[in-house]
NUMI-782666 format. One record per residue (C-alpha): x, y, z; residue in one letter. Coordinates in steps of 0.2 Angstrom, whole numbers, plus 5000, padded with zeros to 4 digits. Layout:
// NUMI-782666
XYZa;...
***
This chain:
// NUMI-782666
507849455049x;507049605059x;505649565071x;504649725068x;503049705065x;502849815051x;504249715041x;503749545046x;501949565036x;502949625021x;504249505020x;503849365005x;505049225005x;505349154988x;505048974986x;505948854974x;506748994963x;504949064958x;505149244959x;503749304948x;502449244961x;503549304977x;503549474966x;501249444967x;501349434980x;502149574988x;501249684976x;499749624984x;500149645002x;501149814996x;499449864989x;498149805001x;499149915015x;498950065001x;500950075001x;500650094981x;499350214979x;500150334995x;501850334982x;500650374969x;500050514979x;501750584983x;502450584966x;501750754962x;501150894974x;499350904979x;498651074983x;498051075002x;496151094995x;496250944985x;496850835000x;495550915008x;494350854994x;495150684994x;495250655014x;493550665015x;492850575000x;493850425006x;493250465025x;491350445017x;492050295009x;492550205024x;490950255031x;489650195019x;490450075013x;
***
């Protein structure tokens, strides 16, 4: 097993043959790190003025939030 940091904190170890809830939570911790919504995003192409538009909606999210 790999001691990089990145992979570490995404590895799930499956205990007594129960997949399903290895599989929840990796989802979770692929989804907290926004893996999911960043493949989302790169599935289609976003014009440059609509990343503009989303950059900073989710800058003034992290800000006021």
């Amino acid at each position: 097993m790999a001691n990089h940091l990145r992979f570490v904190g995404r590895t799930v170890m499956v205990q007594n043959g129960n997949v399903e809830a290895a599989y929840g939570v990796l989802n979770r911790i692929l989804a907290q790190d926004g893996v999911v919504e960043a493949l989302r995003r790169s599935r289609y192409y976003e014009k440059p003025c609509r990343a503009r538009r989303r950059r900073a909606f989710e800058a003034a999210r992290r800000v006021y939030s």
